[in-house]
Biopython code that builds the backbone (N, CA, C, O; Angstrom):
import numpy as np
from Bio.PDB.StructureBuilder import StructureBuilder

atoms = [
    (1, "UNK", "N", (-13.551, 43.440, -58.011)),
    (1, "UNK", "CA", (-13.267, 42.256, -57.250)),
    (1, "UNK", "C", (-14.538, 41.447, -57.000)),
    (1, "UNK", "O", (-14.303, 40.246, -57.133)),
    (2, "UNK", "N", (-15.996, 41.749, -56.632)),
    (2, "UNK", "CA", (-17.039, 41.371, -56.610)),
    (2, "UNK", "C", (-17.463, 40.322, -57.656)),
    (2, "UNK", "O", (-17.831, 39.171, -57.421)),
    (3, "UNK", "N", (-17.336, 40.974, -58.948)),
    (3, "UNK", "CA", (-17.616, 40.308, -60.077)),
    (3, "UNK", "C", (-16.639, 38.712, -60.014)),
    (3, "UNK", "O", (-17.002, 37.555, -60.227)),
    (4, "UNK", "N", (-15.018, 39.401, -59.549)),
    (4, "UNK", "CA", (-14.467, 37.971, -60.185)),
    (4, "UNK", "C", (-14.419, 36.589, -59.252)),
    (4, "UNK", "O", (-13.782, 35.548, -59.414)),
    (5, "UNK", "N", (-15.624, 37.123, -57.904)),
    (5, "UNK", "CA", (-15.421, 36.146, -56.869)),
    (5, "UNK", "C", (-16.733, 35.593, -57.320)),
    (5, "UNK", "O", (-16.844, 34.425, -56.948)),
    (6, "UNK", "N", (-17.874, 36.070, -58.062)),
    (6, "UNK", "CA", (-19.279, 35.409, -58.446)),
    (6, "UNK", "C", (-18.873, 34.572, -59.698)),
    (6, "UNK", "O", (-19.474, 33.556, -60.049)),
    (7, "UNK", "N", (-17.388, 35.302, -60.574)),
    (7, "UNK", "CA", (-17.472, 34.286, -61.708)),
    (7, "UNK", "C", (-16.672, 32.893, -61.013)),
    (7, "UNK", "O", (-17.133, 31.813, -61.382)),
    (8, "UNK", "N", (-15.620, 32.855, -60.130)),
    (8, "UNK", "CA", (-15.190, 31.799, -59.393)),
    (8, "UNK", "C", (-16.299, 31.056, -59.112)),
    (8, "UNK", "O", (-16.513, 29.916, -59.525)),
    (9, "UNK", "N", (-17.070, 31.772, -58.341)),
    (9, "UNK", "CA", (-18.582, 30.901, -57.608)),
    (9, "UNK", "C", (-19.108, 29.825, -58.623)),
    (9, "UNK", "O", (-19.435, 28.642, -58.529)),
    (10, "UNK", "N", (-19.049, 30.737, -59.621)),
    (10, "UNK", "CA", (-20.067, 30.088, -61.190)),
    (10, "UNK", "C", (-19.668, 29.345, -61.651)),
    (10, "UNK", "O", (-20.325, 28.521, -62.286)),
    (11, "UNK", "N", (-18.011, 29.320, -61.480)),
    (11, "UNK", "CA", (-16.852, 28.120, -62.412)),
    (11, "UNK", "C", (-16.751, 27.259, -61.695)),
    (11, "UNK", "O", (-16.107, 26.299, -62.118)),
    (12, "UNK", "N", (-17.432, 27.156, -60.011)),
    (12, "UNK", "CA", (-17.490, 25.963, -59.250)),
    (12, "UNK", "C", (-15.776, 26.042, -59.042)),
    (12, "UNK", "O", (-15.018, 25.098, -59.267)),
    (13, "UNK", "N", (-15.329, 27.505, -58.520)),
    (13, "UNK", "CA", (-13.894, 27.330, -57.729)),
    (13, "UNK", "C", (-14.103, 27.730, -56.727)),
    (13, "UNK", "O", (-13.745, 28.889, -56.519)),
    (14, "UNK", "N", (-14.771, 26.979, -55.641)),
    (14, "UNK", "CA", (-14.526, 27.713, -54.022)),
    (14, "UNK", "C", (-13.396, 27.887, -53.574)),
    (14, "UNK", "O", (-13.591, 28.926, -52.945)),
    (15, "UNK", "N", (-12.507, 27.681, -53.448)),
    (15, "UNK", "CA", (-11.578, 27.793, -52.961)),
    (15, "UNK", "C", (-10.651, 29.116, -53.159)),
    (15, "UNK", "O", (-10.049, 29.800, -52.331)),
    (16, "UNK", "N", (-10.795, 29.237, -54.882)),
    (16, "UNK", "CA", (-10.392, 30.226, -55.690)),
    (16, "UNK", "C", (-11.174, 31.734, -55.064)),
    (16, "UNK", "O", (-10.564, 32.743, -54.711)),
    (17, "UNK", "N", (-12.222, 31.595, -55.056)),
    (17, "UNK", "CA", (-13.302, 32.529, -54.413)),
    (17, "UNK", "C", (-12.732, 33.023, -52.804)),
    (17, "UNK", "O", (-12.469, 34.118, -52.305)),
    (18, "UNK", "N", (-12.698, 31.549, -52.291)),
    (18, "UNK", "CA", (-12.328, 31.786, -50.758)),
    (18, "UNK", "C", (-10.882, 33.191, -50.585)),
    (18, "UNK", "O", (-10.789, 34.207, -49.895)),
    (19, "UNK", "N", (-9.996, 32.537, -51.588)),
    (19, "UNK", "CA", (-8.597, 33.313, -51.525)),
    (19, "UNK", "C", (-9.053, 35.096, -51.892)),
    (19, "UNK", "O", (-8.656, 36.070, -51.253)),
    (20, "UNK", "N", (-10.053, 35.109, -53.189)),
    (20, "UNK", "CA", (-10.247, 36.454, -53.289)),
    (20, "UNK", "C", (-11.182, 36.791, -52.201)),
    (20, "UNK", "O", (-11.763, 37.851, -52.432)),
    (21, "UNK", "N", (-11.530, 36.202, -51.031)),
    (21, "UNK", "CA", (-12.343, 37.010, -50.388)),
    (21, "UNK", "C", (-10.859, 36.891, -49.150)),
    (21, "UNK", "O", (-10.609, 38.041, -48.791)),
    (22, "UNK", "N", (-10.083, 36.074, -48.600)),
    (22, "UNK", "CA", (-9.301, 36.918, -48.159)),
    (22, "UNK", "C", (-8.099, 38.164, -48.592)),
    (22, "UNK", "O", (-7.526, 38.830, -47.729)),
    (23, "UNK", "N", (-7.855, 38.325, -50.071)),
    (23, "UNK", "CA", (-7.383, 39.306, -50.567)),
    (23, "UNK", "C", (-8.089, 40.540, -49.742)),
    (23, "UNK", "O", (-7.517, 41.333, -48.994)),
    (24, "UNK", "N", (-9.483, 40.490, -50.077)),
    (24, "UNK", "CA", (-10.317, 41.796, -49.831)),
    (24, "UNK", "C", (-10.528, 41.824, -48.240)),
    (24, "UNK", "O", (-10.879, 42.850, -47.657)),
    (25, "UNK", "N", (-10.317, 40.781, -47.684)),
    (25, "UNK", "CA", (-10.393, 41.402, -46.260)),
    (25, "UNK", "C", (-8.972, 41.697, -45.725)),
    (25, "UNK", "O", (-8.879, 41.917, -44.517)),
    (26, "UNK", "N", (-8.189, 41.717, -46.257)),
    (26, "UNK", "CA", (-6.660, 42.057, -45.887)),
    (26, "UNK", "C", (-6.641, 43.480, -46.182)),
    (26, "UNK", "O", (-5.757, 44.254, -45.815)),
    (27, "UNK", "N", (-7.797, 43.816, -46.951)),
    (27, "UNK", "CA", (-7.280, 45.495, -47.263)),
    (27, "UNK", "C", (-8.551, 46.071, -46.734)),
    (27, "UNK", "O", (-8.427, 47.188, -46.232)),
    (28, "UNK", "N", (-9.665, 45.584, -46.739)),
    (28, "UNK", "CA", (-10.884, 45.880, -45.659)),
    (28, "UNK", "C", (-11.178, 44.901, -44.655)),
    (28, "UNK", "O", (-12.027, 44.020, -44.789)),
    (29, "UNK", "N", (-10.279, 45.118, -43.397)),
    (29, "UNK", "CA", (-10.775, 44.288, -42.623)),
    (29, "UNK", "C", (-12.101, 44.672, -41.774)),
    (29, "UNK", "O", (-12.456, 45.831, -41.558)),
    (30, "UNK", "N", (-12.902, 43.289, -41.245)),
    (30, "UNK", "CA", (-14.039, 43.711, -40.334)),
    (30, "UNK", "C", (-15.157, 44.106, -41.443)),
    (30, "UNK", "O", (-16.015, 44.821, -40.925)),
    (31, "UNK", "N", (-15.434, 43.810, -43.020)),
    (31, "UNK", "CA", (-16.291, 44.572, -43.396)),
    (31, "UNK", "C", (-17.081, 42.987, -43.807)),
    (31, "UNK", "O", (-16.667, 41.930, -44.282)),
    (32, "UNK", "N", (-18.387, 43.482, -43.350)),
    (32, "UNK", "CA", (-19.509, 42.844, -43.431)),
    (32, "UNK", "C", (-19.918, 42.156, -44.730)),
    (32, "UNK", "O", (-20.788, 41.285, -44.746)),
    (33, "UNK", "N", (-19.322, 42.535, -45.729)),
    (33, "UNK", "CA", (-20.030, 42.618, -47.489)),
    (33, "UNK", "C", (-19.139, 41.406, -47.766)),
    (33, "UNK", "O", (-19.383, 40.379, -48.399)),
    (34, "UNK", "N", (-18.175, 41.756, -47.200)),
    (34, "UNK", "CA", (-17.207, 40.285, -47.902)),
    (34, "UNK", "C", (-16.970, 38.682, -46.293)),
    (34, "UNK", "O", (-16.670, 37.490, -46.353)),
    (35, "UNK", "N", (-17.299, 39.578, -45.201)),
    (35, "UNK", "CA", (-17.649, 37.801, -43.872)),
    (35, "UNK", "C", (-18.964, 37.292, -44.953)),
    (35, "UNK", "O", (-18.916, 36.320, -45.707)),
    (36, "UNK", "N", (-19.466, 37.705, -44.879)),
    (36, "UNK", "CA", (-21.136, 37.036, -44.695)),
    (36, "UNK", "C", (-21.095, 35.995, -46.156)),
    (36, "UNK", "O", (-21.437, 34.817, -46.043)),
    (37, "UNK", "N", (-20.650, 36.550, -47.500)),
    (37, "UNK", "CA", (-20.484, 35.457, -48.679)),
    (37, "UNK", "C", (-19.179, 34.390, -48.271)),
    (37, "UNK", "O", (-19.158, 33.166, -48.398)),
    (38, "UNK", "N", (-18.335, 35.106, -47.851)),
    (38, "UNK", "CA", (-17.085, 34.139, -47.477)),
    (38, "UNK", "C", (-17.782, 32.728, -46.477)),
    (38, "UNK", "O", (-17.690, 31.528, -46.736)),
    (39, "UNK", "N", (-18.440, 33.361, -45.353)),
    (39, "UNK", "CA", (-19.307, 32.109, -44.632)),
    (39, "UNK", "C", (-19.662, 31.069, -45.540)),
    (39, "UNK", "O", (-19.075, 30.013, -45.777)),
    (40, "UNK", "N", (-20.911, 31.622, -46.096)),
    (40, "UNK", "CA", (-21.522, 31.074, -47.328)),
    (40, "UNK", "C", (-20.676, 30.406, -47.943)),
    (40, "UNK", "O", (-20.600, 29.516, -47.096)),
    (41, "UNK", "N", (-19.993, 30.102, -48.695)),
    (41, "UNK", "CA", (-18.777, 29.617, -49.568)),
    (41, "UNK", "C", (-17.999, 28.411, -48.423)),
    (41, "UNK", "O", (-17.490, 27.427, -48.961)),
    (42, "UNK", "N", (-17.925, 28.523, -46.824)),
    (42, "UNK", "CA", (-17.463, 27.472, -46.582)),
    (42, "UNK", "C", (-18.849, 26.660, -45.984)),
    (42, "UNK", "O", (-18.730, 25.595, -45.380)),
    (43, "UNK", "N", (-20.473, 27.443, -46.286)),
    (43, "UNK", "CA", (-21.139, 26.416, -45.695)),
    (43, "UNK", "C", (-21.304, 25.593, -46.678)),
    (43, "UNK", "O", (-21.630, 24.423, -46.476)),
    (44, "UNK", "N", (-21.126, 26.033, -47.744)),
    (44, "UNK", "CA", (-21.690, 25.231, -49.052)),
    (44, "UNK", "C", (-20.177, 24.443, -49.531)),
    (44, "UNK", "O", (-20.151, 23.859, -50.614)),
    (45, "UNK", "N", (-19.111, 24.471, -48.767)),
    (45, "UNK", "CA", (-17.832, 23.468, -48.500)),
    (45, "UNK", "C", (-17.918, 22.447, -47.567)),
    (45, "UNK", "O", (-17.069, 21.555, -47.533)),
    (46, "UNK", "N", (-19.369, 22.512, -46.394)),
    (46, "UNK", "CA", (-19.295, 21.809, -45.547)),
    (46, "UNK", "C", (-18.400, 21.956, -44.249)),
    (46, "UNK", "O", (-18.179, 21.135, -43.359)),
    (47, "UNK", "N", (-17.935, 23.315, -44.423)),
    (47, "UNK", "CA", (-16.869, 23.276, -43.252)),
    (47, "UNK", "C", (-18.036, 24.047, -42.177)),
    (47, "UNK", "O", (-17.976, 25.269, -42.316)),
    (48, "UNK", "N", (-18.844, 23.707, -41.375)),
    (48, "UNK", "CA", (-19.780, 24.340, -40.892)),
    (48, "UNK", "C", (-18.916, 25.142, -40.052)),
    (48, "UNK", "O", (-19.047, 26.360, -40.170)),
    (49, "UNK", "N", (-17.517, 24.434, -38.709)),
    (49, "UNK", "CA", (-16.949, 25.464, -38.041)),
    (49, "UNK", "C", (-16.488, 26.371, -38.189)),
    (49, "UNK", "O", (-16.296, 27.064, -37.190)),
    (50, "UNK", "N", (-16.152, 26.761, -39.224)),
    (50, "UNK", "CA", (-15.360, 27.929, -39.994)),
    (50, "UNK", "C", (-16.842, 29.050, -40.834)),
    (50, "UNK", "O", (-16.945, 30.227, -41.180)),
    (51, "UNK", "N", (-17.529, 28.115, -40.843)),
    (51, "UNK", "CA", (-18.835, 29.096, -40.999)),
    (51, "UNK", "C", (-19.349, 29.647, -39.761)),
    (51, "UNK", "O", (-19.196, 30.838, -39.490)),
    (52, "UNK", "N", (-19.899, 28.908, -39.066)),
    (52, "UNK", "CA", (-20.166, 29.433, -38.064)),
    (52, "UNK", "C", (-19.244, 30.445, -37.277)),
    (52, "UNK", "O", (-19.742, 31.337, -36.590)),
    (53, "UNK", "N", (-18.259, 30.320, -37.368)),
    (53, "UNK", "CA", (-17.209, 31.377, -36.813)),
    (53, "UNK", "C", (-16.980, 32.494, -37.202)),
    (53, "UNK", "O", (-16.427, 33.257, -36.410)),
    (54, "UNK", "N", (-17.359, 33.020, -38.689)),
    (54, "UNK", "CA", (-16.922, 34.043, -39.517)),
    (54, "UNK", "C", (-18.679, 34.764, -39.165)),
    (54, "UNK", "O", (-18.810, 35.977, -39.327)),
    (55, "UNK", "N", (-19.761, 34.030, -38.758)),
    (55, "UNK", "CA", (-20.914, 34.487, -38.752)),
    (55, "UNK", "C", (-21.094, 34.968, -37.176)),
    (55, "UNK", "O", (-21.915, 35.852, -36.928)),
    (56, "UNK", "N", (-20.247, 34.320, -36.034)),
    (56, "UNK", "CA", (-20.015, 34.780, -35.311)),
    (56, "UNK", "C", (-18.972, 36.155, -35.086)),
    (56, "UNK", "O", (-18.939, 36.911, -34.114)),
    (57, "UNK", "N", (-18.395, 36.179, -35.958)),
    (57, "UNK", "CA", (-17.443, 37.083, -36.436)),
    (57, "UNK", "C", (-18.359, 38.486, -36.757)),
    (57, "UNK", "O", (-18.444, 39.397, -35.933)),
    (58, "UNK", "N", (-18.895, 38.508, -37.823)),
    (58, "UNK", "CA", (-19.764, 39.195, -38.457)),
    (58, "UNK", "C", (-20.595, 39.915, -37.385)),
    (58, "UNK", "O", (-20.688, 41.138, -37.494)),
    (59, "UNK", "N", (-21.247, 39.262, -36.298)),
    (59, "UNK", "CA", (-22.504, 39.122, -35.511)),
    (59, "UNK", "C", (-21.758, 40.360, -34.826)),
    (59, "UNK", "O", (-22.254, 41.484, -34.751)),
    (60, "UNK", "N", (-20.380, 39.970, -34.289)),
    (60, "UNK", "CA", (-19.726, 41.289, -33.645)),
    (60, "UNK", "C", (-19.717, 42.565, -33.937)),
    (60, "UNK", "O", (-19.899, 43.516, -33.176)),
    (61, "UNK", "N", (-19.412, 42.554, -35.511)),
    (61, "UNK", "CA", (-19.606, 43.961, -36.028)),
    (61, "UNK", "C", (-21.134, 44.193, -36.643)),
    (61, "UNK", "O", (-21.294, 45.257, -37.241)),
    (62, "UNK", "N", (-21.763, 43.694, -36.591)),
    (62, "UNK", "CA", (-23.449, 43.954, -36.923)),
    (62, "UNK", "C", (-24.422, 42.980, -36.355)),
    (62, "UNK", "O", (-24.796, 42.021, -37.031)),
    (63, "UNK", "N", (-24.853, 43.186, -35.130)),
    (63, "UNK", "CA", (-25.495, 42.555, -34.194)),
    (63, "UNK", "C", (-26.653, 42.186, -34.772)),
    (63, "UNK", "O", (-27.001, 41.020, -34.584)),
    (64, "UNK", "N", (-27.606, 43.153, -35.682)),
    (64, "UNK", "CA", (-28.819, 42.499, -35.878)),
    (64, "UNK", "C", (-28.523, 42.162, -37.565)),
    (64, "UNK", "O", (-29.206, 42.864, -38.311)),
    (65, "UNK", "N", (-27.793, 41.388, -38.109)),
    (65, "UNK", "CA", (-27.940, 40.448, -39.457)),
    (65, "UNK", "C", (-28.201, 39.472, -39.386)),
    (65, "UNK", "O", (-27.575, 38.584, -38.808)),
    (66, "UNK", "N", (-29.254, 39.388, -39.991)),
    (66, "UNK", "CA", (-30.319, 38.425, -39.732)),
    (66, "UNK", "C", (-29.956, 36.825, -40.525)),
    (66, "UNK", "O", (-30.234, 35.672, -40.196)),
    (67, "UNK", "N", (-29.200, 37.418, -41.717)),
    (67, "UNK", "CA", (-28.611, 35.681, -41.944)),
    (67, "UNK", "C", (-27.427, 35.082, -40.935)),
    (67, "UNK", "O", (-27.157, 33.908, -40.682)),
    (68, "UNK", "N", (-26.776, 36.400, -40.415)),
    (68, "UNK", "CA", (-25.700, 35.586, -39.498)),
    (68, "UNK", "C", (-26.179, 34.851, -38.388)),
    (68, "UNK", "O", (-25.693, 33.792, -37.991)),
    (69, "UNK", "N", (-27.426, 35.614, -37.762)),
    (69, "UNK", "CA", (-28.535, 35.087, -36.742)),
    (69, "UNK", "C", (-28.683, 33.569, -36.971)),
    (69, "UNK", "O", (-28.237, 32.548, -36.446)),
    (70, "UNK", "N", (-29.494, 33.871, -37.970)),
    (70, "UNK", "CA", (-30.002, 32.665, -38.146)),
    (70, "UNK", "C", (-29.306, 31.170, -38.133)),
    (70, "UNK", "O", (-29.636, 30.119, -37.585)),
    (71, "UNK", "N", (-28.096, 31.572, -39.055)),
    (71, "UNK", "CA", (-26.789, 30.683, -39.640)),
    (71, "UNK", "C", (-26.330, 29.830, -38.379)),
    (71, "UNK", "O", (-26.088, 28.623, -38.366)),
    (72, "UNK", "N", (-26.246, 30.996, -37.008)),
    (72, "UNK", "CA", (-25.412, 30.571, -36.080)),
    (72, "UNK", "C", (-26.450, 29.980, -35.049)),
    (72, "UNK", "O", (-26.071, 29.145, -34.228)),
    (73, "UNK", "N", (-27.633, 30.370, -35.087)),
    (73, "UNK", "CA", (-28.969, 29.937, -34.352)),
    (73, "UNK", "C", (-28.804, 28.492, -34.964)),
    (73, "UNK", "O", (-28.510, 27.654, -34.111)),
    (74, "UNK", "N", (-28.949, 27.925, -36.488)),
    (74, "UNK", "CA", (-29.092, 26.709, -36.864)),
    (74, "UNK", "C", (-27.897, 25.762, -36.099)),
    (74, "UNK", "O", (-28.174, 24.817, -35.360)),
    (75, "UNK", "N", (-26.599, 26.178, -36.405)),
    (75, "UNK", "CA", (-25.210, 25.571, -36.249)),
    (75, "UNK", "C", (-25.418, 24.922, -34.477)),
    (75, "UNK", "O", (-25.178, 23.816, -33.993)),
    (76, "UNK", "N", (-25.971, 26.207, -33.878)),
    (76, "UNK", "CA", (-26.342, 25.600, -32.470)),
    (76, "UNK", "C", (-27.339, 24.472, -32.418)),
    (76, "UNK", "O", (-27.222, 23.563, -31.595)),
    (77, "UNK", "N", (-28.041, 24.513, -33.046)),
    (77, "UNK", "CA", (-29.623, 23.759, -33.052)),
    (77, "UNK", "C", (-29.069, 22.288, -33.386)),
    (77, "UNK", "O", (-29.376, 21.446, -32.541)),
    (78, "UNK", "N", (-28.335, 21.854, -34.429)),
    (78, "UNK", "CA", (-28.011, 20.914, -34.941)),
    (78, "UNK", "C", (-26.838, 20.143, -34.035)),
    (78, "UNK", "O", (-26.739, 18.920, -33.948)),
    (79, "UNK", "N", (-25.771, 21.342, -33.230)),
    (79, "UNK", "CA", (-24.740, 20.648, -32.446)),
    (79, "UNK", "C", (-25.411, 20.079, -31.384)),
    (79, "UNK", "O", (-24.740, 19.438, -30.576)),
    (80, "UNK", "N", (-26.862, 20.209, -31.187)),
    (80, "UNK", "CA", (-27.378, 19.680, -29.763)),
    (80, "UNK", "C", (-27.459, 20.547, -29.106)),
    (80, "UNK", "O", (-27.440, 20.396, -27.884)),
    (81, "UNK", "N", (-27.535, 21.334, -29.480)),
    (81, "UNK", "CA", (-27.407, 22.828, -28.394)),
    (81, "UNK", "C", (-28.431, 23.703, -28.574)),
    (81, "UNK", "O", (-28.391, 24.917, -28.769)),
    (82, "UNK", "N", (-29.240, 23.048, -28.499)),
    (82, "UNK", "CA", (-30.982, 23.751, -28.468)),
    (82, "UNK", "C", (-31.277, 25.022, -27.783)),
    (82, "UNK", "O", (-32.013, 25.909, -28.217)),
    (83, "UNK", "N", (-30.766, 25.022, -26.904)),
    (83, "UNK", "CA", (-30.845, 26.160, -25.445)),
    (83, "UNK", "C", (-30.309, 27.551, -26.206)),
    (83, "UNK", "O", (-30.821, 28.661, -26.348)),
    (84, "UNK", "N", (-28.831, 26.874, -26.698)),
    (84, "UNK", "CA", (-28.151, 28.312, -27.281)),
    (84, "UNK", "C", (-29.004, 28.637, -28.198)),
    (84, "UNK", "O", (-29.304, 29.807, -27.960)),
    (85, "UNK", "N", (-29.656, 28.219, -29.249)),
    (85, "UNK", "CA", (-30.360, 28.295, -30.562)),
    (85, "UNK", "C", (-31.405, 29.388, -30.594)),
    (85, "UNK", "O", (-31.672, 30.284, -31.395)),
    (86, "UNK", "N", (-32.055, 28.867, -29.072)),
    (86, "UNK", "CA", (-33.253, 29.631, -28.306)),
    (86, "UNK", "C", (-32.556, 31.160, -28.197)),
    (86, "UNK", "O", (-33.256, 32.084, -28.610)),
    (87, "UNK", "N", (-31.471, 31.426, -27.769)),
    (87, "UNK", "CA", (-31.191, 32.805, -27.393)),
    (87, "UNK", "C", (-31.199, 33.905, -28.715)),
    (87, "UNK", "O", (-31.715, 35.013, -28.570)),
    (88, "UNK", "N", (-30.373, 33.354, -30.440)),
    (88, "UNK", "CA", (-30.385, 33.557, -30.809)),
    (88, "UNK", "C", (-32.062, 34.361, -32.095)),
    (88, "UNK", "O", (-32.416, 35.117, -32.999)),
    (89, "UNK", "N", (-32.341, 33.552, -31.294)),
    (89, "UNK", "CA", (-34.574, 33.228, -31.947)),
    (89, "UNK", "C", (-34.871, 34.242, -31.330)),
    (89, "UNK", "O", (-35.215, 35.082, -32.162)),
    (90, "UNK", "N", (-34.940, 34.687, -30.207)),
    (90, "UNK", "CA", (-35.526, 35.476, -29.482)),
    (90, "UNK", "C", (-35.184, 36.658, -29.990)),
    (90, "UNK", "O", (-35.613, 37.695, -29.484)),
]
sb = StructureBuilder()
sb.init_structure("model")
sb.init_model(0)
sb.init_chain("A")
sb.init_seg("    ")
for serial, (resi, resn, name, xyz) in enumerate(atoms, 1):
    if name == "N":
        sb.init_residue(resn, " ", resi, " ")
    sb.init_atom(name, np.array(xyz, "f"), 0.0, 1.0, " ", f" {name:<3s}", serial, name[0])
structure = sb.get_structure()
């Protein structure tokens, strides 16, 4: 399943990608390997809320991942929300 969501990636089908990454979380839910590219895939869709949410998602089940950190540190930084951004930095 890995492989055929990088060849989606490659054929420029996000969407296609998106669906096989909820296939795989319907049968592994909560697993870290498939939130964190799924994010990815809607930041690079532009849907930042739905990124940020799945990285907040993520953050729950693995507190110190450092791209979800960051991801959700930026998303704050940019909404004007400097303060929150700060908590995440620290």
């Amino acid at each position: 399943m890995g492989r055929t969501r990088k060849l989606q990636l490659q054929l420029d089908q996000p969407l296609a990608a998106l669906e096989t990454y909820r296939r795989a979380l319907d049968k592994f839910p909560d697993e870290a390997a498939v939130i964190a590219p799924m994010a990815r895939v809607y930041e690079g869709l532009h849907d930042l809320q739905r990124s940020a949410k799945l990285y907040k998602d993520l953050l729950v089940q693995d507190a110190v991942h450092v791209e979800a950190i960051a991801c959700v540190a930026t998303h704050h930084f940019y909404a004007d929300q400097p303060e929150l951004a700060l908590r995440f930095y620290r």
